[in-house]
N, C-alpha and C positions, 0 to 999 in steps of 0.2 A: 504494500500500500504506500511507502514510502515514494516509490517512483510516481503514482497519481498525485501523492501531496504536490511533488516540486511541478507539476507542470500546469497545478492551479494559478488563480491570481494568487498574489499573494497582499493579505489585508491584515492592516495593525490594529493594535486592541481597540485603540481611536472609532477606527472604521467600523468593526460590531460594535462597540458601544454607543456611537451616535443614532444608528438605524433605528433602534428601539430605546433611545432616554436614557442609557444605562451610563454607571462609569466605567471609567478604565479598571480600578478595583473590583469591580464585580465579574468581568470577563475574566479575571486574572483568578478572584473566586470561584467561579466556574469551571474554571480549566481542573484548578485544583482539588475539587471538588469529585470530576470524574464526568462531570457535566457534559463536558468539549472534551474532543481527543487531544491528546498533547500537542501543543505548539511546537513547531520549529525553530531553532533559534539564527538568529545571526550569526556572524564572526564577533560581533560585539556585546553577543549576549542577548540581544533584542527579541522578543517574542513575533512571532509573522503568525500567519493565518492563512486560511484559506475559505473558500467557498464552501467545503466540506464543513467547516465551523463554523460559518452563518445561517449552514440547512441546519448545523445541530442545536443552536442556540433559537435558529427561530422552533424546532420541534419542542424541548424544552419550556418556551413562555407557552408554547401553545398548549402546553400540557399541564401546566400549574394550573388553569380555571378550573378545569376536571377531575383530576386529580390530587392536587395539592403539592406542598413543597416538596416533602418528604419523597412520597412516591414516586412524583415526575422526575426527581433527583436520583432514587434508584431505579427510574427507569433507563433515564439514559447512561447511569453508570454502565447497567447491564447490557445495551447494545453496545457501547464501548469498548465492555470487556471482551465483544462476538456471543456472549451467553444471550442471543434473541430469545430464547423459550424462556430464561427467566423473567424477561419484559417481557413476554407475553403474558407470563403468570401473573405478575402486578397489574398487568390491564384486565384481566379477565375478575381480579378478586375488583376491581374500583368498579367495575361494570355491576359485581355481583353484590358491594354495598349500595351501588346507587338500586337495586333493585328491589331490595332489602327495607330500604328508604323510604320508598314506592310503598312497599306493603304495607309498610308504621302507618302511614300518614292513610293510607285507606284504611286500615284497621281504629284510625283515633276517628277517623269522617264516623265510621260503622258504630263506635261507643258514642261519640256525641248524637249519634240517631238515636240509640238506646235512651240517653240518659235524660231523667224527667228534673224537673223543677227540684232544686237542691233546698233542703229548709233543714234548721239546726235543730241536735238531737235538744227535746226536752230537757230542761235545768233538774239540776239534781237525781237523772235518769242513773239506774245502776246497773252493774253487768248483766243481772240475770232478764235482765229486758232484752237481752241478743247485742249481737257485735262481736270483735275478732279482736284477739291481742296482737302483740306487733309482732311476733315470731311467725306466726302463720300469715300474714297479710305478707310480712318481705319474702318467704319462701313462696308463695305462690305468686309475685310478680318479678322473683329472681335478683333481688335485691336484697343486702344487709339493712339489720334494722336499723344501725348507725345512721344510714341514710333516711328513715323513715323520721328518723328524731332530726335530723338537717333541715329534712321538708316542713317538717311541726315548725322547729325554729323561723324558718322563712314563710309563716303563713299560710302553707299549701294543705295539709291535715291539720284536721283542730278534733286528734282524740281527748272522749272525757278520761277521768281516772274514775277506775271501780273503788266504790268510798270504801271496801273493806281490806284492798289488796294493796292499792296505789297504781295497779299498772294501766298502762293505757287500753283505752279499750274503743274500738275503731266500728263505727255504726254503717250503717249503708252507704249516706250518704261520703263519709270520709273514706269509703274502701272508691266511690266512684272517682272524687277527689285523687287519691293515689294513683289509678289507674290513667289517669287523665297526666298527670301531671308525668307520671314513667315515660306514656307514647311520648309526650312532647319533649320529655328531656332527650328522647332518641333520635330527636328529629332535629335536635340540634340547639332548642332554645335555653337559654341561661333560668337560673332561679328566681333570678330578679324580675325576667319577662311573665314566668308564668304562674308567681303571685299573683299581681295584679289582672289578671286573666279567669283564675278562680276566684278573687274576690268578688268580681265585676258580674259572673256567671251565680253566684252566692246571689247577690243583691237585686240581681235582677231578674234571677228565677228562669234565665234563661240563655241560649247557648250564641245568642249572636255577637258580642263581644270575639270570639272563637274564629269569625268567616275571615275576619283578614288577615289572623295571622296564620291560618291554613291555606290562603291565597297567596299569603305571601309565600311559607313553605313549599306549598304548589310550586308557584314560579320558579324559587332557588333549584327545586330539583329539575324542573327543565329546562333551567339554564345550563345546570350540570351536566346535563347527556346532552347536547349540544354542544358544551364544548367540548367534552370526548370527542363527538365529532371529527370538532376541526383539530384537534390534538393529534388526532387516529390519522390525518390525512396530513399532517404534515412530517409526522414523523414517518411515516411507509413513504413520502419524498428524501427525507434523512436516508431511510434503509436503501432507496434505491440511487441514488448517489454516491452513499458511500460502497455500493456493490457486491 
């Protein structure tokens, strides 16, 4: 491959990092990174480039929307290295979360269909009136209950305590609460967002508060498989350039 390098143009880090905004530092992190195939040097020590590293560098941006840092980093480490099945594997598993994603967010559509008008347990209500401790509620949504007392903390469950035991004790409506609050954390939204989200569904006995930011989740994930897309199609230009 060495003979294709020399008989490319030859482009300084300048030259890719102007095309797309970037600095000279970042192409030089890149390189180093496993990003870019290695650079050629001068007599003087100077880093050159070529064509082949502005198809890699544009496959790379174009594979961060879709993928992400991480990934699109060892994606194209691994074409780099000639291991293309292992890039293939990393594209096949981001394919198979975005699909994954997909189901969350139809499965949380399918419980906001279920879930009726939220109203708080009766004052002074005690265990033996029904409800679920925290042990069985985290194992049935695959969650520690560490995290069930985070979500208490933040607002999201509001169990009462059984006046004879002390321990929490989680009514319908706080198990619907949990379950709501899990989809969404899968879906990618912070603790902070979906407080105010069950609060708002609390008070107002009703699930439209919910429509935009499942609209808005909608959208993210089809911007995601879109840009897979164009990620998939610039880097099979990468693969076939570089030969």
């Amino acid at each position: 491959m060495g003979s294709n390098l020399q008989s490319r143009v030859r482009l300084r880090p300048v030259d890719l990092a102007r095309e797309h905004g970037l600095s000279t530092q970042a192409i030089r992190n890149y390189e180093e990174a496993g990003i870019l195939p290695a650079a050629r040097r001068t007599p003087h020590g100077y880093r050159t480039y070529t064509s082949l590293h502005a198809g890699a560098l544009r496959a790379f941006l174009a594979l961060l929307p879709g993928h992400g840092h991480r990934t699109a980093t060892s994606i194209m480490r691994a074409v780099n290295q000639g291991t293309d099945e292992e890039a293939f594997r990393l594209i096949d598993e981001s394919h198979a979360q975005l699909l994954d994603d997909r189901r969350t967010l139809q499965a949380v559509e399918r419980a906001l269909g279920d879930l009726e008008p939220l109203t708080a347990p009766e004052p002074g209500a005690e265990s033996g009136s029904g409800g679920t401790f925290i042990g069985p509620l985290a194992g049935k949504l695959g969650i520690r209950p560490a995290t069930l007392r985070k979500w208490e903390d933040s607002g999201l469950v509001r169990p009462r305590r059984d006046p004879r035991t002390g321990y929490r004790v989680y009514d319908d409506a706080d198990v619907r609460d949990a379950r709501l609050a899990h989809q969404l954390r899968r879906g990618g939204y912070l603790l902070e967002q979906i407080a105010p989200l069950i609060a708002q569904v609390r008070a107002a006995g009703g699930l439209e508060p919910l429509e935009a930011a499942l609209s808005d989740w909608r959208g993210r994930l089809s911007a995601r498989g879109r840009a897979m897309l164009t990620g998939a199609a610039e880097l099979e230009g990468y693969l076939r350039e570089r030969g």
